[in-house]
FIRO-664952 format. One record per residue (C-alpha): residue number from 0; residue in one letter; x negated, y, z negated. Coordinates in nm, 3 decimals. Layout:
! FIRO-664952
{seba NUM, 'A', {X, Y, Z}} ...
END
This chain:
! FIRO-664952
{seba 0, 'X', {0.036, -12.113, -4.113}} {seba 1, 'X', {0.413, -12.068, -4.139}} {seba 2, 'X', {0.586, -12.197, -3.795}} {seba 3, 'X', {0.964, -12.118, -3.730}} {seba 4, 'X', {1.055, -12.466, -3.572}} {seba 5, 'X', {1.420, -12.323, -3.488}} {seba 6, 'X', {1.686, -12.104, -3.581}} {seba 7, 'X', {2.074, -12.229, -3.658}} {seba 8, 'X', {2.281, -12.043, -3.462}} {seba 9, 'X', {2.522, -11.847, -3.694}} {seba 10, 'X', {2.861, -11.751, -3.481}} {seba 11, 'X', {2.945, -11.594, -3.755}} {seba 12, 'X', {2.722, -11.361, -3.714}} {seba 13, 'X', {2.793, -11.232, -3.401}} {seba 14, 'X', {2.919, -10.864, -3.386}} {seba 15, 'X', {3.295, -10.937, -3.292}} {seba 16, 'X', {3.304, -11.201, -3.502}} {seba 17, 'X', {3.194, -10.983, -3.847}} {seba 18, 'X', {3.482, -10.807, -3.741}} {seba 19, 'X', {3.759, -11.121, -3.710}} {seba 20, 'X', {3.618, -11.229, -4.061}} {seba 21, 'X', {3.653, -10.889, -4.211}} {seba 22, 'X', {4.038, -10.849, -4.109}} {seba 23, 'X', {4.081, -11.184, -4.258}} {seba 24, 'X', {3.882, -11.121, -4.618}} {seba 25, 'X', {4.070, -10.786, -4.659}} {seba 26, 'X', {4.434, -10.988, -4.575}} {seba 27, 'X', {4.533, -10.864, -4.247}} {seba 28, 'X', {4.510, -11.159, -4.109}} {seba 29, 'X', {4.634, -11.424, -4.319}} {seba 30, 'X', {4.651, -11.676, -4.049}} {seba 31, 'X', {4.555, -11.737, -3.687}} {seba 32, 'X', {4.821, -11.928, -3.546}} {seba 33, 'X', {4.819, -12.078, -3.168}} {seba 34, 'X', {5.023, -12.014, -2.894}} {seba 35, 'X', {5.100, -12.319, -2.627}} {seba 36, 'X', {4.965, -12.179, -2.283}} {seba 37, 'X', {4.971, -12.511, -2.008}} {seba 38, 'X', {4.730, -12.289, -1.821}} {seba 39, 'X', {4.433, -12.346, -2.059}} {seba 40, 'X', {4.233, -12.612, -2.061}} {seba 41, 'X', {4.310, -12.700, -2.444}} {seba 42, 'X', {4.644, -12.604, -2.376}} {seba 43, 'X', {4.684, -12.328, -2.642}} {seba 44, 'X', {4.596, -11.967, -2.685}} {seba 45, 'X', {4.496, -11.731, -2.989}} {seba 46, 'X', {4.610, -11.401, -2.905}} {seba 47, 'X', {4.486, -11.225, -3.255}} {seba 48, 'X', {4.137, -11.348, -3.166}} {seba 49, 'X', {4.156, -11.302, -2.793}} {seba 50, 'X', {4.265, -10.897, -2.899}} {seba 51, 'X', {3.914, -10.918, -3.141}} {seba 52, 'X', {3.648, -11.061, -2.972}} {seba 53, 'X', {3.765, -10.967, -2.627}} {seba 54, 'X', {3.690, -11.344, -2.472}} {seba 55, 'X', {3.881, -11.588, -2.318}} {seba 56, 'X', {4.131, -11.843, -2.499}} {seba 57, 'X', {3.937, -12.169, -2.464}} {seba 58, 'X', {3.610, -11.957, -2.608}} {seba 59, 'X', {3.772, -11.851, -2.855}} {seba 60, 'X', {3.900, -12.181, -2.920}} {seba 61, 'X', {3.542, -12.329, -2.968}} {seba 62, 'X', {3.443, -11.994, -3.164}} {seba 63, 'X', {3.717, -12.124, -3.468}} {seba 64, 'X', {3.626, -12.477, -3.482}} {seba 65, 'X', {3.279, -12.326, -3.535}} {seba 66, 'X', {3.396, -12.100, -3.789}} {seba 67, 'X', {3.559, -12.374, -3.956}} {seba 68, 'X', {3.184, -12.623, -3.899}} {seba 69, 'X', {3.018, -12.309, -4.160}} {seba 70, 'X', {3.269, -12.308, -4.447}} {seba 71, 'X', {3.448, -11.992, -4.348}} {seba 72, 'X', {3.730, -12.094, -4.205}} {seba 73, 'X', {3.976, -12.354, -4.269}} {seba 74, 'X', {4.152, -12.530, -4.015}} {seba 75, 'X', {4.492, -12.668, -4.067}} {seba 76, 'X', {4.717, -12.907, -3.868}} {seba 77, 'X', {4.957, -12.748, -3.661}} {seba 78, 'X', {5.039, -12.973, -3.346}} {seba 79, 'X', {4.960, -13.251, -3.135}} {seba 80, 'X', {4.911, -13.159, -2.763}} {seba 81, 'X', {4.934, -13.476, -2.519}} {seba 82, 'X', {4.751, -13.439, -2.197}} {seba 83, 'X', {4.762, -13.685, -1.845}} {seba 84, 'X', {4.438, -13.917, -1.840}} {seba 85, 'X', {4.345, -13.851, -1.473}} {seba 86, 'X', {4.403, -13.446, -1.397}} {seba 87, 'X', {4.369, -13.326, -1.793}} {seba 88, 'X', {4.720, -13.124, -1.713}} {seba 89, 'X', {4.938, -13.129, -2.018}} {seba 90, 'X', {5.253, -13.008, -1.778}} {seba 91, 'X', {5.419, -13.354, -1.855}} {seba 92, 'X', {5.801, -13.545, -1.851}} {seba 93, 'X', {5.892, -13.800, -2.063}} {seba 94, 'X', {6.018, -14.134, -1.861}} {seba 95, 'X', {6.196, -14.435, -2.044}} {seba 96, 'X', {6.121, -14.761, -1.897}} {seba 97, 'X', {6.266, -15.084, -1.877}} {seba 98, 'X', {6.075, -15.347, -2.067}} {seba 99, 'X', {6.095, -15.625, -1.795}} {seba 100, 'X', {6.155, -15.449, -1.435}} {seba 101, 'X', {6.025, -15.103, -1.537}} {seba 102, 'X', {6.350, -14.933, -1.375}} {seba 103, 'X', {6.426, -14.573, -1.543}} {seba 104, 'X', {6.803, -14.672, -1.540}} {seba 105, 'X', {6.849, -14.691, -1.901}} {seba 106, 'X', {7.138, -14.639, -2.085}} {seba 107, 'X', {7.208, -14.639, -2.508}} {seba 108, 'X', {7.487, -14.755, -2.677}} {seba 109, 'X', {7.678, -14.980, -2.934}} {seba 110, 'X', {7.626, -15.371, -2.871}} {seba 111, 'X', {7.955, -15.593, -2.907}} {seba 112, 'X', {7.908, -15.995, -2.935}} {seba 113, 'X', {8.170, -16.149, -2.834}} {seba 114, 'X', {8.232, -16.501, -3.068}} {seba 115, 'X', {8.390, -16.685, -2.842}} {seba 116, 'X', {8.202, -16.720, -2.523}} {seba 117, 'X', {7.825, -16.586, -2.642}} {seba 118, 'X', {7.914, -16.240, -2.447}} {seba 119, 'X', {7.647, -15.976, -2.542}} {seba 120, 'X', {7.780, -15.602, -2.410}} {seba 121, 'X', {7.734, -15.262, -2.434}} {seba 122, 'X', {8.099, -15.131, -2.630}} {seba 123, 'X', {8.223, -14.966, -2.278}} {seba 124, 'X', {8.207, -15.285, -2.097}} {seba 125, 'X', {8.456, -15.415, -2.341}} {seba 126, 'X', {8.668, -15.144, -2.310}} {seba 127, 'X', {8.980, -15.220, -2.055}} {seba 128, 'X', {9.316, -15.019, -2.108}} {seba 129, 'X', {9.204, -14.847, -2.447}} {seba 130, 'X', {9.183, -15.219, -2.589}} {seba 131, 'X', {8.870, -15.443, -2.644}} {seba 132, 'X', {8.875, -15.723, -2.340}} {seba 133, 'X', {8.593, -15.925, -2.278}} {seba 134, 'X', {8.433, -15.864, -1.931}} {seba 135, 'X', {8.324, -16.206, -1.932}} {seba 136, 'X', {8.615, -16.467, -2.011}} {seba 137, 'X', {8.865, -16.134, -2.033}} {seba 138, 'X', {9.003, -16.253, -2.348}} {seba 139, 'X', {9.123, -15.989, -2.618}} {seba 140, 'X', {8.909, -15.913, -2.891}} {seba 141, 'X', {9.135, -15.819, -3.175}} {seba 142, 'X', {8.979, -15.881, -3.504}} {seba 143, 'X', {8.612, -15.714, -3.599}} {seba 144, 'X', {8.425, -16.066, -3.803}} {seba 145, 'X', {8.696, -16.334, -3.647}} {seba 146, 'X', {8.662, -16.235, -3.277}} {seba 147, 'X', {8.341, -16.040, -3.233}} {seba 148, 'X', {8.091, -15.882, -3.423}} {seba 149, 'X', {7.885, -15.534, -3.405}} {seba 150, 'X', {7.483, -15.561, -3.328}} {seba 151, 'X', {7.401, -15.213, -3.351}} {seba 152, 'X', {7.263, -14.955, -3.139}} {seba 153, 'X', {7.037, -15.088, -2.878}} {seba 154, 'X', {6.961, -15.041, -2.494}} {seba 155, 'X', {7.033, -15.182, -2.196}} {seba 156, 'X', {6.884, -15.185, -1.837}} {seba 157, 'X', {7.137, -15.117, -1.582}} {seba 158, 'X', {6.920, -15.288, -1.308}} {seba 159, 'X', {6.780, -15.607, -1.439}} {seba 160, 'X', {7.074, -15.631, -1.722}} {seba 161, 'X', {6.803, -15.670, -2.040}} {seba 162, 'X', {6.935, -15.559, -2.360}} {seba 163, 'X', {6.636, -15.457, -2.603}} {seba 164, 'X', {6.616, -15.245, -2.894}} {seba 165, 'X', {6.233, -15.068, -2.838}} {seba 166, 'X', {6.222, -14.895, -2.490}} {seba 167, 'X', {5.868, -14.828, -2.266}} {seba 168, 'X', {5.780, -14.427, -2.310}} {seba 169, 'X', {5.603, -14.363, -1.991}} {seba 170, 'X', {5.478, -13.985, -1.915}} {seba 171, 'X', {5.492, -13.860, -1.572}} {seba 172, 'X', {5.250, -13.594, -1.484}} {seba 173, 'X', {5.428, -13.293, -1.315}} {seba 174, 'X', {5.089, -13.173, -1.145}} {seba 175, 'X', {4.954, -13.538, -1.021}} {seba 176, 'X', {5.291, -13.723, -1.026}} {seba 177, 'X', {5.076, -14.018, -1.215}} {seba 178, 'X', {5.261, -14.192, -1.442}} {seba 179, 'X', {5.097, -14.368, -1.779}} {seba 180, 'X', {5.193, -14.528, -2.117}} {seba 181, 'X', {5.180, -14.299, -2.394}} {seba 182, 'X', {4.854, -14.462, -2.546}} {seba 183, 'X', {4.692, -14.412, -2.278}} {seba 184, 'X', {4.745, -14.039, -2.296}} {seba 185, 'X', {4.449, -13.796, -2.362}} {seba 186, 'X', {4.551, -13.609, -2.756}} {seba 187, 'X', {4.436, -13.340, -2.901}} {seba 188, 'X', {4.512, -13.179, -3.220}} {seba 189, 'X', {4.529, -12.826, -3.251}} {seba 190, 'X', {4.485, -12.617, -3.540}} {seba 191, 'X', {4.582, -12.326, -3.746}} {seba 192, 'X', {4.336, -12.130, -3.924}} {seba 193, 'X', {4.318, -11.985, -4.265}} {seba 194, 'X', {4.005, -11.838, -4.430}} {seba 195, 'X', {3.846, -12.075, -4.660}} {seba 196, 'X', {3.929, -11.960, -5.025}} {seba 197, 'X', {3.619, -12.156, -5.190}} {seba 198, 'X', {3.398, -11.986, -4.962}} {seba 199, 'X', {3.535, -11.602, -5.026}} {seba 200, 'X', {3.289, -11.481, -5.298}} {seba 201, 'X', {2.967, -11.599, -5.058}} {seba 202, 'X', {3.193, -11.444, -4.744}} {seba 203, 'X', {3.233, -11.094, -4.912}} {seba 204, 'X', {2.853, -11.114, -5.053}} {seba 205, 'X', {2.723, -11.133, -4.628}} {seba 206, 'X', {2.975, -10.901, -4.541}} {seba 207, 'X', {2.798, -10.604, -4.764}} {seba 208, 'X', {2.534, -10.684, -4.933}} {seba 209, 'X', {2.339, -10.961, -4.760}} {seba 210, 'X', {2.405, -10.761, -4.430}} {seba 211, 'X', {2.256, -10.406, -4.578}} {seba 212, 'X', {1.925, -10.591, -4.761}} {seba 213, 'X', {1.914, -10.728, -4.403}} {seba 214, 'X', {1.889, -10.381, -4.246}} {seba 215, 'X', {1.659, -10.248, -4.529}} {seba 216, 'X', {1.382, -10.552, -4.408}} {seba 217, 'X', {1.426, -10.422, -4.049}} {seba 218, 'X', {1.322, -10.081, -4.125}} {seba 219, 'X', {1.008, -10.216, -4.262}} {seba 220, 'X', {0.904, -10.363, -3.929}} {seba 221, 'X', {1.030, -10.720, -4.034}} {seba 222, 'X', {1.196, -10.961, -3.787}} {seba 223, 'X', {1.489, -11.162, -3.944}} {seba 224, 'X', {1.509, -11.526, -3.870}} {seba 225, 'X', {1.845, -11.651, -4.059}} {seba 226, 'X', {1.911, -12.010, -4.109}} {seba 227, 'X', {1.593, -12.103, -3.995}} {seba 228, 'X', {1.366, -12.433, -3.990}} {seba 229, 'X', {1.028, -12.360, -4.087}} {seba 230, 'X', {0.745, -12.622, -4.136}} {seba 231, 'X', {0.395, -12.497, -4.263}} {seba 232, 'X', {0.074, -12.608, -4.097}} {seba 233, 'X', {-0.056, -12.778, -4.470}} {seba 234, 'X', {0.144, -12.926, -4.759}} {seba 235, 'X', {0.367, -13.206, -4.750}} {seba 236, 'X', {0.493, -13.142, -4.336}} {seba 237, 'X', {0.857, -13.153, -4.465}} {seba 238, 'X', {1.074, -12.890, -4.262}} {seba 239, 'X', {1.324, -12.667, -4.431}} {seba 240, 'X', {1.570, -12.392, -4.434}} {seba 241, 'X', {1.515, -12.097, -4.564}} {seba 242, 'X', {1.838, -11.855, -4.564}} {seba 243, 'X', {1.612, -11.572, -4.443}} {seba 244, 'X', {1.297, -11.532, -4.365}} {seba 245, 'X', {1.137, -11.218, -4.292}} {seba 246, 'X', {0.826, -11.148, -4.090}} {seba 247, 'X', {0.617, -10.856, -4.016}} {seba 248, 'X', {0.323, -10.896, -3.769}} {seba 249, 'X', {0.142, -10.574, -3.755}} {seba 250, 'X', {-0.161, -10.714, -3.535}} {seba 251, 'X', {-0.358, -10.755, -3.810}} {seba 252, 'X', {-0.185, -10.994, -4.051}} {seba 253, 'X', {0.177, -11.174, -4.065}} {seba 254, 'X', {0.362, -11.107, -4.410}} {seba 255, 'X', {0.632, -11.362, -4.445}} {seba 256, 'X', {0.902, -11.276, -4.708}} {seba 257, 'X', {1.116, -11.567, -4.783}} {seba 258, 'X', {1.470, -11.550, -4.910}} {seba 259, 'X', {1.708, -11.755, -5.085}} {seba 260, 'X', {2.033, -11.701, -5.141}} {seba 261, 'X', {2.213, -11.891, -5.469}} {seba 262, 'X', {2.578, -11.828, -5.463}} {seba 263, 'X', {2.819, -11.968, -5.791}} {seba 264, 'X', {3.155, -11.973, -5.929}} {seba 265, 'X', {3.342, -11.705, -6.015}} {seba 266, 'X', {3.236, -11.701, -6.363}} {seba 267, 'X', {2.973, -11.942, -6.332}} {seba 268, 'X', {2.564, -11.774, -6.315}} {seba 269, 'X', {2.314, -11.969, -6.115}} {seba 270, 'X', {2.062, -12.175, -6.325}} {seba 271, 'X', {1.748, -12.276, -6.336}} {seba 272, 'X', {1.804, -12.616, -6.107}} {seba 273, 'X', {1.897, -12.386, -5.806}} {seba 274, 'X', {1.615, -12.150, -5.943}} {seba 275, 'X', {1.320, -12.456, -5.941}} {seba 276, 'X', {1.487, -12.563, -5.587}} {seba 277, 'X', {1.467, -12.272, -5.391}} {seba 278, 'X', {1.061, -12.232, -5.508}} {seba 279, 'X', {0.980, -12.526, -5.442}} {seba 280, 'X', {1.095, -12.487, -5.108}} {seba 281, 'X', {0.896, -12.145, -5.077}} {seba 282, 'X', {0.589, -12.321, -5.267}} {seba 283, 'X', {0.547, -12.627, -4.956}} {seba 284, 'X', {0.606, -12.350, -4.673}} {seba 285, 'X', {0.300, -12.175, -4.850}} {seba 286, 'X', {0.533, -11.851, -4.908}} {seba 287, 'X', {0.398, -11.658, -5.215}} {seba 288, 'X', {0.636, -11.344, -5.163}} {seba 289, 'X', {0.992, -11.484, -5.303}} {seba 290, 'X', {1.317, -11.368, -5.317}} {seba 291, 'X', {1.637, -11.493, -5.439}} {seba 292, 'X', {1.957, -11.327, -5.447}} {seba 293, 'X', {2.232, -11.506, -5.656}} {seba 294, 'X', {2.580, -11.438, -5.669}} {seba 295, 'X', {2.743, -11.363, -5.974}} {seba 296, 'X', {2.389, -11.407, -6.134}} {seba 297, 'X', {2.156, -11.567, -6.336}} {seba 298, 'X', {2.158, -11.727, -6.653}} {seba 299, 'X', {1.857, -11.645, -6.874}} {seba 300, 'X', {1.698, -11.935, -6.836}} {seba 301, 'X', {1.659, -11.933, -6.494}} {seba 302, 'X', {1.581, -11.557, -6.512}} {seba 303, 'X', {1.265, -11.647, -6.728}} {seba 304, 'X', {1.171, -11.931, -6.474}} {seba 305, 'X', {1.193, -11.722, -6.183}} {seba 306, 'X', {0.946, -11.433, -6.315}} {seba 307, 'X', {0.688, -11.694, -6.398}} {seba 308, 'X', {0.714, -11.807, -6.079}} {seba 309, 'X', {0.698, -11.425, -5.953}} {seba 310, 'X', {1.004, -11.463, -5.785}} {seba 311, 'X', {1.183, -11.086, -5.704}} {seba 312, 'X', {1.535, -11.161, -5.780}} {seba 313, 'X', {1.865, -10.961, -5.747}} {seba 314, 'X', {2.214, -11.017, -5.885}} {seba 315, 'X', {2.494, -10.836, -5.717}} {seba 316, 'X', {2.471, -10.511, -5.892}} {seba 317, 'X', {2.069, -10.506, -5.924}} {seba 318, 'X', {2.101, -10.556, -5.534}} {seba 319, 'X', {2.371, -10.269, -5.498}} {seba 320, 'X', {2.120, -10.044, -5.683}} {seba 321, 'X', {1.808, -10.141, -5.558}} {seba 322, 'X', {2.001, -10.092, -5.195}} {seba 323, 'X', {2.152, -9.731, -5.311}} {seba 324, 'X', {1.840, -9.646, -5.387}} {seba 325, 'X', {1.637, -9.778, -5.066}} {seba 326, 'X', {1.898, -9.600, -4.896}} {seba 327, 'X', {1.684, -9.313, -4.817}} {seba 328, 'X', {1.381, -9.507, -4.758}} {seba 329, 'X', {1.146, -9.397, -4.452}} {seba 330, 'X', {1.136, -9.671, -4.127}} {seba 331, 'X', {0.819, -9.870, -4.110}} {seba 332, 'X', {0.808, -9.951, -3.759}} {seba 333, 'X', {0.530, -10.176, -3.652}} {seba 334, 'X', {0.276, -9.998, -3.391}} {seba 335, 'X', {0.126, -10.273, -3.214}} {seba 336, 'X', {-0.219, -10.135, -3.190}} {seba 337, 'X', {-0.456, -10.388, -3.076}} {seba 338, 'X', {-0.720, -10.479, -3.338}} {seba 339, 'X', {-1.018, -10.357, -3.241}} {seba 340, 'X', {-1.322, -10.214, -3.410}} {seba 341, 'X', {-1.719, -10.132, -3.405}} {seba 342, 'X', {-1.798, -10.018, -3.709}} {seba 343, 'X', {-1.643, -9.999, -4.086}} {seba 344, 'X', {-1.476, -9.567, -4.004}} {seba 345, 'X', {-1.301, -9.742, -3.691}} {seba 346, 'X', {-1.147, -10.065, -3.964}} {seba 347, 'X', {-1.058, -9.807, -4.205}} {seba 348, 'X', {-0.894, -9.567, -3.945}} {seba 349, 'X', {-0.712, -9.854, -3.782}} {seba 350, 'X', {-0.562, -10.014, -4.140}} {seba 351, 'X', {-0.458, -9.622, -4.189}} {seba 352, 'X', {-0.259, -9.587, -3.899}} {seba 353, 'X', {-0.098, -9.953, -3.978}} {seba 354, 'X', {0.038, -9.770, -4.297}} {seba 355, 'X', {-0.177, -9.953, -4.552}} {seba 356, 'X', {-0.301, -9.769, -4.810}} {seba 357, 'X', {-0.735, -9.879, -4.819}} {seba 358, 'X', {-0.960, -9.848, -5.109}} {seba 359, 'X', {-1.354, -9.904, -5.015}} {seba 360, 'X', {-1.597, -10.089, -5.319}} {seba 361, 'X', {-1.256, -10.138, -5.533}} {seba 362, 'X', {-1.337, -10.268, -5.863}} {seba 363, 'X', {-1.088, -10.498, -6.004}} {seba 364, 'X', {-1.039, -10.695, -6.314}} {seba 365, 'X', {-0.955, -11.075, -6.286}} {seba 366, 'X', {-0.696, -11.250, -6.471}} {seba 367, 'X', {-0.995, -11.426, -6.670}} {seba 368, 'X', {-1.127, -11.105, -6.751}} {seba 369, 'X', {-1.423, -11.020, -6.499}} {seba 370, 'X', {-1.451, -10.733, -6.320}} {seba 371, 'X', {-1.533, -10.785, -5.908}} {seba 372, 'X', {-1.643, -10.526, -5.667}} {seba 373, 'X', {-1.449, -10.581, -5.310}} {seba 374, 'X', {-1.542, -10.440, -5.014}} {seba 375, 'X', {-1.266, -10.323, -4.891}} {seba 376, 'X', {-0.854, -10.386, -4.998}} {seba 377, 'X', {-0.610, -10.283, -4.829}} {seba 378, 'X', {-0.242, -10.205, -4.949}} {seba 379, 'X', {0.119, -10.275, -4.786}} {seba 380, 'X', {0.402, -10.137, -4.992}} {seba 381, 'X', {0.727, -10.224, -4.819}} {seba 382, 'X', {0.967, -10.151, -5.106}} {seba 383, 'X', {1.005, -10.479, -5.267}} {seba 384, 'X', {0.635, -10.611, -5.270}} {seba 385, 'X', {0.286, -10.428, -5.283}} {seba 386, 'X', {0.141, -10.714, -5.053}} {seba 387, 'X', {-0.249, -10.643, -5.123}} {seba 388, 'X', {-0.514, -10.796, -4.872}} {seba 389, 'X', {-0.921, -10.814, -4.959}} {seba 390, 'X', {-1.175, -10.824, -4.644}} {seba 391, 'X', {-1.507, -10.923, -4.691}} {seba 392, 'X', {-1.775, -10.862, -4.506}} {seba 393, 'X', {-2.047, -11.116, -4.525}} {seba 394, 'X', {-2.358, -11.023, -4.310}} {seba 395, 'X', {-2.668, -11.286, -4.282}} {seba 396, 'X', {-2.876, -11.365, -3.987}} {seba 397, 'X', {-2.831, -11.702, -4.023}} {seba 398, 'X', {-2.501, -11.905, -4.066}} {seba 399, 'X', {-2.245, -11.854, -4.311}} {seba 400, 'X', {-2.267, -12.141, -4.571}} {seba 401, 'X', {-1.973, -12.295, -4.766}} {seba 402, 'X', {-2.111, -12.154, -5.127}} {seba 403, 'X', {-2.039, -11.764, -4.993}} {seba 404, 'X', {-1.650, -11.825, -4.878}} {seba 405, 'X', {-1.648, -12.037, -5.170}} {seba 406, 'X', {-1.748, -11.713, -5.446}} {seba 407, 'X', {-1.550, -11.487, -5.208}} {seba 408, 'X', {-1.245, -11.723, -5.212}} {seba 409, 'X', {-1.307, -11.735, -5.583}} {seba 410, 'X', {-1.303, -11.441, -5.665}} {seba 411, 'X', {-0.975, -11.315, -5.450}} {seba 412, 'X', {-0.815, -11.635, -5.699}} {seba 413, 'X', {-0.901, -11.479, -6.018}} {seba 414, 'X', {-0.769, -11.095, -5.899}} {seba 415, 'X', {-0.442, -11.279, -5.744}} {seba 416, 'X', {-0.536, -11.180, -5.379}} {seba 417, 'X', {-0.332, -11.422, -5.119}} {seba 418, 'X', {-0.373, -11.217, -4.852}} {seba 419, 'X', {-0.763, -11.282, -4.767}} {seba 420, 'X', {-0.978, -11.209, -4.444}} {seba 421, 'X', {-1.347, -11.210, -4.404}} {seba 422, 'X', {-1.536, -11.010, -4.110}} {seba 423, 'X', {-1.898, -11.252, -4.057}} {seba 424, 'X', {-2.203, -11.142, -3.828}} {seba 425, 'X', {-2.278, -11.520, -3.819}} {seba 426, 'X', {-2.071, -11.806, -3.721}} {seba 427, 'X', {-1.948, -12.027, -4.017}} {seba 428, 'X', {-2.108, -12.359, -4.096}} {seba 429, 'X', {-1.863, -12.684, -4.027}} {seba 430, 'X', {-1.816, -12.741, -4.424}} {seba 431, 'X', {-1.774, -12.346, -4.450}} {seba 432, 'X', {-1.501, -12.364, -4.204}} {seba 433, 'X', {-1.288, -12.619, -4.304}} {seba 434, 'X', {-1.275, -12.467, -4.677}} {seba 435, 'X', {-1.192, -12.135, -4.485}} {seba 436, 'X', {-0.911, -12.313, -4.307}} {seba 437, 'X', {-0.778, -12.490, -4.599}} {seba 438, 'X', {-0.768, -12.179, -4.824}} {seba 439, 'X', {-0.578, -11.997, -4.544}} {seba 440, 'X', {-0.860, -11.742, -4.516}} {seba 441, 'X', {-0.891, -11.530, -4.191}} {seba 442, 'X', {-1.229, -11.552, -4.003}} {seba 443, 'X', {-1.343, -11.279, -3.764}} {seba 444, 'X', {-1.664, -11.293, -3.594}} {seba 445, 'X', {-1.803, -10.912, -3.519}} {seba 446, 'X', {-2.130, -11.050, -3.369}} {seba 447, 'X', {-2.314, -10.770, -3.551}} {seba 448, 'X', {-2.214, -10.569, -3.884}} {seba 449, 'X', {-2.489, -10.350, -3.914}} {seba 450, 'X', {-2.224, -10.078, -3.882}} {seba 451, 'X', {-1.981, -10.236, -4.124}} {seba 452, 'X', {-2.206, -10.288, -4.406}} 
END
């Protein structure tokens, strides 16, 4: 039994958001650049998506850095916002510091040394008349490497008098009034966007085609789980993801359709390694109706492996036909009609109005060459598989013993029946029901099948 553990949410595949890729695959967006806005929480705006998807900046803002989490966009650096630690506002001031007292009166100039007496000044202190006096022992400086000497550029605290050459950046926050060093600052880096050129052959392939073979399952009746995690009740308990699986519950039996999607280089076909991954996959979730549609296509020997494994595969253009063609096809809606019946006229009427197709006492040959009478199979055509399902009815007054599910079972194996249900008067003996179980064969208990029979 197949059981969807959970389904990866896409954003991409949100309606307004098929629309933001689109203008970006067909170039008229070539990039989504930010705005600043102070009034957001992330401090910057995206106007072009904003216009699109009709949601608020700091959504939108999460919806790109999602975008950019599934390979479809690419986010490039475009600016580093700084925000205050204790109210998150990014309305901010620069303030220089001194070192020692922490006074703001700074000032920035040239540094004189005066040789004489030790004097270390800012240039302007030296300057008395329009010559070079020193303010200290107000003796002329007159020659630049005899009297005094240049030390560069450098600051000076006007309050405590320390000269320095690396000031304190302090930010004040306009909003709080806080102030705080600049590591202790909250960053965040904001990005551009661009859409991810590596990704643009799989991005054009869900645009059109994935998205239309998607639509053709739903008119079958099938619910469409994408990305999902799927365990199977046997097998090895491993959980995977399939790219799509498809499942139509009727009321009388679940078909799953599982489908993988293989998507190359340019120039490059899929082979057989992606082939033998994907079924292997499909073989542990106990799928037996396979699809896998690759992107440009397959090489030939992954072709062959893939139709021994009876695996329905389409390349881009066998898709585009097979979807031109379907493109008329009638709905299949499932009619939830509950499953009830008396007699073998009520089964057959009910399968009938379920759309299968029912053949009583069908005689079939086996793939070893006998020829088996079934009591009644029943026929599903959805467009891409024929899924065929045998009922037997097995009537005995006393209980039903392993050795008849065992011939029945045996005999669905041999015609290539998956798809197997008996209807018993009598309840199933233990050893009976486990092989049942295991063989993923559908029990029903009519009490009495006088009628059936």
């Amino acid at each position: 039994m197949i059981q969807i553990i959970d389904t990866v949410h896409m954003v991409s595949h949100e309606s307004g958001v098929v629309r933001l890729i689109k203008e970006m695959i067909d170039g008229r967006i070539e990039e989504i650049r930010p705005v600043m806005d102070i009034n957001q929480e992330s401090g910057v705006a995206y106007p072009q998506v904003e216009e699109i998807l009709g949601k608020k900046p700091d959504e939108c803002r999460k919806i790109l850095d999602s975008l950019a989490e599934e390979k479809i966009l690419e986010p490039r650096f475009f600016d580093r916002l700084i925000f205050c630690p204790v109210c998150n506002s990014m309305n901010l001031r620069p303030s220089l510091k001194c070192l020692k007292c922490g006074s703001g009166n700074i000032v920035r100039g040239r540094i004189i040394e005066h040789f004489a007496c030790g004097k270390n000044a800012l240039e302007e202190e030296f300057v008395t008349g329009g010559k070079y006096i020193c303010p200290h022992c107000r003796k002329a400086l007159k020659f630049l490497g005899t009297d005094y000497r240049g030390l560069g550029v450098n600051y000076k605290c006007r309050s405590c008098g320390l000269l320095f050459n690396e000031i304190s950046l302090k930010w004040q926050c306009m909003k709080c009034s806080v102030f705080f060093a600049d590591d202790e600052a909250k960053v965040q880096i904001v990005n551009s966007y661009i859409l991810d050129e590596q990704n643009r052959n799989r991005l054009n392939f869900d645009m059109s085609f994935k998205s239309k073979f998607i639509d053709f399952l739903k008119k079958q009746g099938y619910e469409i789980y994408e990305k999902a995690k799927v365990s199977s009740g046997s097998g090895s308990g491993a959980v995977h993801i399939m790219d799509i699986l498809a499942q139509r519950d009727d009321g009388f039996l679940t078909f799953n359709i599982g489908v993988g999607i293989a998507i190359g280089n340019e120039n490059e076909d899929i082979g057989l390694e992606d082939v033998f991954r994907y079924d292997n996959r499909a073989y542990d979730l106990g799928i037996h109706d396979k699809v896998l549609l690759a992107l440009p296509g397959f090489n030939s020997e992954a072709k062959q492996f893939a139709r021994r494994q009876r695996i329905k595969t389409f390349d881009a253009k066998e898709l585009e036909e097979f979807l031109k063609a379907a493109g008329n096809t009638q709905s299949r809606p499932v009619h939830m009609i509950p499953f009830q019946f008396e007699s073998k006229k009520q089964l057959l009427k009910y399968l009938a109005g379920q759309g299968y197709k029912v053949e009583e006492n069908a005689r079939i040959k086996g793939r070893s060459g006998a020829e088996y009478t079934m009591d009644i199979v029943a026929y599903f055509d959805d467009g891409i598989f024929t899924h065929t399902i045998s009922i037997g009815i097995l009537s005995t007054q006393d209980e039903v013993g392993l050795e008849a599910i065992s011939s029945y079972d045996t005999k669905a194996y041999d015609i290539g029946i998956h798809d197997k249900m008996v209807i018993v008067s009598s309840p199933l003996a233990q050893d009976a029901k486990q092989f049942a179980s295991q063989q993923r064969i559908q029990v029903i208990e009519a009490g009495s099948i006088a009628a059936l029979a």
